[in-house]
C-alpha positions as CSV (number, residue, x, y, z in Angstrom):
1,X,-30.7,-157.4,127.9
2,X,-33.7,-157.9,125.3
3,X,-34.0,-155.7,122.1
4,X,-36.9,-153.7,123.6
5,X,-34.9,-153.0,126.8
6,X,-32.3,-151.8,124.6
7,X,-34.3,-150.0,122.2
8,X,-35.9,-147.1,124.9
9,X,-32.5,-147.1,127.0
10,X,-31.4,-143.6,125.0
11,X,-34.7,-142.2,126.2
12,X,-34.2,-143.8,129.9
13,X,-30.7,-142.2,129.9
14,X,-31.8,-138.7,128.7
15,X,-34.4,-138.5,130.6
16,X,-33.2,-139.3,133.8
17,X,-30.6,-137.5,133.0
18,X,-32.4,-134.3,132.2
19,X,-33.8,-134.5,135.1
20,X,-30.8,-135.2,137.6
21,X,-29.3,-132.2,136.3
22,X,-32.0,-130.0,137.6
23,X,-32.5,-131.4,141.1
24,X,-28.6,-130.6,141.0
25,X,-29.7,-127.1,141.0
26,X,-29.1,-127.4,137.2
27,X,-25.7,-128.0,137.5
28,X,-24.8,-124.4,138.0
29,X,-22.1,-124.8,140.6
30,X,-18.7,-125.7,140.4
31,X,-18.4,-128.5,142.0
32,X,-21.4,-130.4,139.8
33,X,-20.3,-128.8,136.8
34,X,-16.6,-130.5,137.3
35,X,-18.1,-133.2,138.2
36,X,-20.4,-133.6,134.9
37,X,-17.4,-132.8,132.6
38,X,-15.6,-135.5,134.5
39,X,-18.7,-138.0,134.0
40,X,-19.1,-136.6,130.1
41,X,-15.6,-137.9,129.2
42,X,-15.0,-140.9,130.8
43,X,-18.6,-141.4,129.0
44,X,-17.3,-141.0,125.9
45,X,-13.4,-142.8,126.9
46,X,-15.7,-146.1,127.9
47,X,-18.0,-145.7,124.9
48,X,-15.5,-145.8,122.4
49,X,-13.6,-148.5,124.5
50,X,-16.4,-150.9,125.0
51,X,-17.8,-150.3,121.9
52,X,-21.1,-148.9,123.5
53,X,-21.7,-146.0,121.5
54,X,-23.6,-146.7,118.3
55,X,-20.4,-144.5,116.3
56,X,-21.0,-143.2,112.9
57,X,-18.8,-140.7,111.2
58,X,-19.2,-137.2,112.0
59,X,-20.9,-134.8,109.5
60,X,-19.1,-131.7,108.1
61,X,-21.2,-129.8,110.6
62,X,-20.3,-131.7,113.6
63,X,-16.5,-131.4,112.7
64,X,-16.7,-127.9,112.4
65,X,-18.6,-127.2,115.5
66,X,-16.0,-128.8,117.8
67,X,-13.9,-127.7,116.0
68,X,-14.7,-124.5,117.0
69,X,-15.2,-125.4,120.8
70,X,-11.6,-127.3,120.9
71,X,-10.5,-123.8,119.6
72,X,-12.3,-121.9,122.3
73,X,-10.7,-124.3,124.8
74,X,-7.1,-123.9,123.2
75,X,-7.4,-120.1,123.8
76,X,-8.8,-120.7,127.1
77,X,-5.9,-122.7,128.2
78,X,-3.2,-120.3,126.3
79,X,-4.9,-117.1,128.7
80,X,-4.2,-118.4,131.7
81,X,-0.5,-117.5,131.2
82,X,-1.6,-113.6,131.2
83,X,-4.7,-113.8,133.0
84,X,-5.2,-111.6,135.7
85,X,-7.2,-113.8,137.7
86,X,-5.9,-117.5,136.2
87,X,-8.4,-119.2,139.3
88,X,-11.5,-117.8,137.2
89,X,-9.5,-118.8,133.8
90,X,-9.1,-122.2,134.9
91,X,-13.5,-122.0,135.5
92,X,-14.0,-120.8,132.8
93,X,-11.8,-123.7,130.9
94,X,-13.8,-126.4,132.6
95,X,-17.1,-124.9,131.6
96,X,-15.7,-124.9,128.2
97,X,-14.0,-128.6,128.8
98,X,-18.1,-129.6,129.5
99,X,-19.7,-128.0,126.2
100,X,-17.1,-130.2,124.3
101,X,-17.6,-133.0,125.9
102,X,-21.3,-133.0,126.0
103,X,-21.4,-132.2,122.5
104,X,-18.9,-135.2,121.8
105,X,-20.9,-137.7,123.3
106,X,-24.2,-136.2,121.9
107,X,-22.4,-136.2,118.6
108,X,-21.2,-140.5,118.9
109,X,-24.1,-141.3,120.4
110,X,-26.9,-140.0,118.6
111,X,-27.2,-141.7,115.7
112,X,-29.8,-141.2,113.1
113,X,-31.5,-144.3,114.3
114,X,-32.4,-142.7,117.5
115,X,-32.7,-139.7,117.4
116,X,-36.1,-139.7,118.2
117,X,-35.4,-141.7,121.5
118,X,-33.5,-138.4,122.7
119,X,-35.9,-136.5,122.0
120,X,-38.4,-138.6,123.6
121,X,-36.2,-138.3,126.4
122,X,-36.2,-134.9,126.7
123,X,-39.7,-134.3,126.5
124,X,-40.1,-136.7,129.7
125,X,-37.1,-135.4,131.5
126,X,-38.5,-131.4,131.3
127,X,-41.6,-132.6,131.9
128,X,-40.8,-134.1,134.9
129,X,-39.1,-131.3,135.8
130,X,-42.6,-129.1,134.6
131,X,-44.2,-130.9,137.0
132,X,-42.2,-131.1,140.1
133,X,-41.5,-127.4,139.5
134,X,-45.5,-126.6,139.5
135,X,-45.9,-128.9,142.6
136,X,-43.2,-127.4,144.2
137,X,-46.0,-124.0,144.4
138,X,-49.1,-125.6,144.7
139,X,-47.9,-127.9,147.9
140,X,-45.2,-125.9,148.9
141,X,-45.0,-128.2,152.2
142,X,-43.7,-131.0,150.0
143,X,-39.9,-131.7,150.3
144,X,-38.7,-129.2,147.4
145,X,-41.4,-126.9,147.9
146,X,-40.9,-123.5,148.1
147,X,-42.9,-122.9,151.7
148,X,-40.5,-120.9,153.4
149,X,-40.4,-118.2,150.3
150,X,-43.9,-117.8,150.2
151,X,-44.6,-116.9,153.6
152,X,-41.6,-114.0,153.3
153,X,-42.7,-113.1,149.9
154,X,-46.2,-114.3,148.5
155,X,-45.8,-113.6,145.1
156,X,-42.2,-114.7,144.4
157,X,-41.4,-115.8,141.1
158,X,-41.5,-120.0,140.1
159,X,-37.8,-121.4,140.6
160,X,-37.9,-124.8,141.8
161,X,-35.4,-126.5,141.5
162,X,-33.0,-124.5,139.8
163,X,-32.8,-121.7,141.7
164,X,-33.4,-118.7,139.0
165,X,-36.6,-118.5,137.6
166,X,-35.4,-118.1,133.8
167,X,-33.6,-120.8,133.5
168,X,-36.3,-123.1,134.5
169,X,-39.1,-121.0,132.2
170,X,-36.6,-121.6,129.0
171,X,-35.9,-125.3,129.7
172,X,-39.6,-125.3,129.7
173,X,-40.0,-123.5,126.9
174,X,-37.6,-125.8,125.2
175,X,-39.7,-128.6,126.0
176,X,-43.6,-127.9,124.4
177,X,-42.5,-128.3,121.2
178,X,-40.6,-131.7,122.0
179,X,-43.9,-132.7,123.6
180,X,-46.0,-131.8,120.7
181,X,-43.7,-133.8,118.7
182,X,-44.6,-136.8,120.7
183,X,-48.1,-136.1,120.0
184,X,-48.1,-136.2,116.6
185,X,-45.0,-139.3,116.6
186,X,-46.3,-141.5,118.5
187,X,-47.9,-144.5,117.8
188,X,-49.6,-144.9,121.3
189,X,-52.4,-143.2,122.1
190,X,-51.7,-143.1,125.5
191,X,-48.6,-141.5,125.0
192,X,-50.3,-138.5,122.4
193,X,-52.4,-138.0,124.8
194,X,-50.3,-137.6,128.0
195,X,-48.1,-135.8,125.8
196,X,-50.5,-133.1,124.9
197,X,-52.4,-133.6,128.8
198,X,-48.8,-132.0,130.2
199,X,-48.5,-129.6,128.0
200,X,-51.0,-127.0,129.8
201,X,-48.9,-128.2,133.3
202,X,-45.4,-126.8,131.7
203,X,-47.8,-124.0,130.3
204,X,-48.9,-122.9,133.7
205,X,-45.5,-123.8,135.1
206,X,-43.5,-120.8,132.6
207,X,-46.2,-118.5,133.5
208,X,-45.3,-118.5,137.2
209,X,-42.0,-118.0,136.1
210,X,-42.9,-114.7,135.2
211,X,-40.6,-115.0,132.6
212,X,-41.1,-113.1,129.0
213,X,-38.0,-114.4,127.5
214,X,-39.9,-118.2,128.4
215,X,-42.8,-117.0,127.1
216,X,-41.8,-115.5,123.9
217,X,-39.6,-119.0,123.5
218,X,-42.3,-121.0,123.7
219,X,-44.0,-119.5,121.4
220,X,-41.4,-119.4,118.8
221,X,-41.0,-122.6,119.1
222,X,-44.7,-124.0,118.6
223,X,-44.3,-122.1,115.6
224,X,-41.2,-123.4,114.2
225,X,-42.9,-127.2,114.9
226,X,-45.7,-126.1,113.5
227,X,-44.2,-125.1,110.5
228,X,-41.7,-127.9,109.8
229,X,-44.1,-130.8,111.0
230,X,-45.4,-133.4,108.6
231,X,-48.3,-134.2,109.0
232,X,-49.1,-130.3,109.4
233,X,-52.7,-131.1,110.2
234,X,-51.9,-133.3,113.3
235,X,-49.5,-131.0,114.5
236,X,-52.1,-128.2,114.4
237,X,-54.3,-130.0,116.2
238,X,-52.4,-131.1,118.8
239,X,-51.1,-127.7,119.4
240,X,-54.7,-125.9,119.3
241,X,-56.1,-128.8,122.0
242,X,-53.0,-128.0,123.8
243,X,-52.9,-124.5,123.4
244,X,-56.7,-124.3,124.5
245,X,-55.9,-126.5,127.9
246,X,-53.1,-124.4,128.6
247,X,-55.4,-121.0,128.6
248,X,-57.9,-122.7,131.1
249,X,-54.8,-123.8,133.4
250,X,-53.5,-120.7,133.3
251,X,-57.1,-118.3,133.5
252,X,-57.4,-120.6,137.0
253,X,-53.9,-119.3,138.2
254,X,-54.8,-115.8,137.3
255,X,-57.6,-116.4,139.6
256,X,-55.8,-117.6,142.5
257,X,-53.1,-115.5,141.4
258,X,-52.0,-114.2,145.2
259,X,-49.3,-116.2,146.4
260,X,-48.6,-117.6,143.1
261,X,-47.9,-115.2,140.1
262,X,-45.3,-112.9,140.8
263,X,-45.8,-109.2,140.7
264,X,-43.8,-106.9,138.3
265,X,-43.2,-104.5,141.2
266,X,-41.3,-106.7,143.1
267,X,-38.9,-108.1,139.9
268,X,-36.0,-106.1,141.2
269,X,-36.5,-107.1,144.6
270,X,-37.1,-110.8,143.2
271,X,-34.2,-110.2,141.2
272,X,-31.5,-108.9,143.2
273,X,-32.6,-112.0,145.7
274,X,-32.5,-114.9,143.2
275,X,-29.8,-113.6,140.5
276,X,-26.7,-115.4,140.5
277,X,-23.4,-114.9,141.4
278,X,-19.8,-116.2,140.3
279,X,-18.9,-119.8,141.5
């Protein structure tokens, strides 16, 4: 495998990754969920093995954060002997099995070196996800699309594929200032200026989510980037090219807005239809 091959496999990984999970209906079920804690350790049992994980010793931080997850799943484990309901203990015990072992492997595997090449990752992976999500409304014949919802319900909220239209407006959210970051990192311009091109995309995307919480995190986090990015001046621009796109995506949804903005009359309806229950 070549050194350039090697050099953008983090970003490959995450990426896909990223988004696997959500076509997996973002892992919320049991059965995925077991089966990515499964995958997460034997990740990290085969890293350390093989020698494929670029290891470095753990800050103070990390240490202390698992730390404090191995205690959560100690106590976890120690409840199911007076648990009322031990089946539900035993969930709850693998969910907490998968936070430690995610964190784990994030921990071994991201090195300083790359961090950048997860984040990179990232910003593709939810942008894919952006994207499919926003095509899954505007040809909701395409396999994924959402075609059957509409014609019951012609302004239900954006969910593809998750399932639950706040998760997918967060991980969204979570993914504008990664992609601004890309504009201002990266030494293509190509790659600034797809970065900043999908921006307005996941921007249209979170408000057919019709979710505020999305909405206000999005926000909060251009302005965290904003704040903390060097250069500053870059970054601004970026964001206010960006931010300007994303207005004119999102003035033409407002304008074809039946059948594809959801209506705050119909969120308990949209609610009590989409909300999720124990698995």
């Amino acid at each position: 495998m070549s050194k350039p091959t090697i050099k953008h496999l983090p970003t490959a990984v995450v990426s896909v990754a990223v988004l696997g999970l959500a076509l997996a209906d973002g892992a919320y079920g049991l059965t995925e969920r077991g089966i990515l804690a499964i995958a997460s350790w034997w990740a990290i049992i085969l890293g350390l093995g093989l020698a494929l994980l670029p290891f470095r010793r753990p800050t103070r931080e990390a240490y202390l954060t698992g730390g404090l997850l191995a205690g959560l799943g100690v106590l976890a484990a120690l409840s199911l002997a007076w648990s009322l309901s031990p089946a539900r203990t035993f969930v709850e015990l693998d969910r907490i099995a998968l936070y430690l072992g995610v964190f784990i492997l994030a921990v071994l595997a991201g090195a300083r070196d790359n961090v950048t090449r997860w984040a990179d990752g990232l910003a593709i992976g939810i942008a894919a996800v952006g994207l499919l999500a926003l095509a899954s409304r505007a040809f909701p014949g395409l396999p994924g699309g959402d075609e059957e919802l509409l014609r019951i319900d012609r302004q239900a909220r954006l969910a593809f594929p998750f399932g639950y239209w706040n998760a997918l407006g967060v991980m969204l959210a979570m993914g504008l200032p990664l992609l601004l970051r890309t504009a201002v990192a990266a030494r293509s311009l190509v790659a600034r200026g797809l970065a900043v091109g999908v921006v307005p995309a996941l921007s249209a995307a979170i408000f057919l989510t019709g979710s505020r919480g999305a909405i206000g995190a999005a926000l909060g986090g251009v302005a965290v980037l904003l704040v903390l990015a060097r250069p500053r001046a870059a970054a601004v621009g970026a964001a206010v090219c960006a931010g300007a796109g994303s207005a004119v995506l999102v003035a033409v949804t407002v304008s074809v807005r039946e059948g594809l903005v959801a209506s705050s009359a119909d969120a308990p309806a949209l609610a009590a239809a989409q909300g999720r229950s124990f698995r």
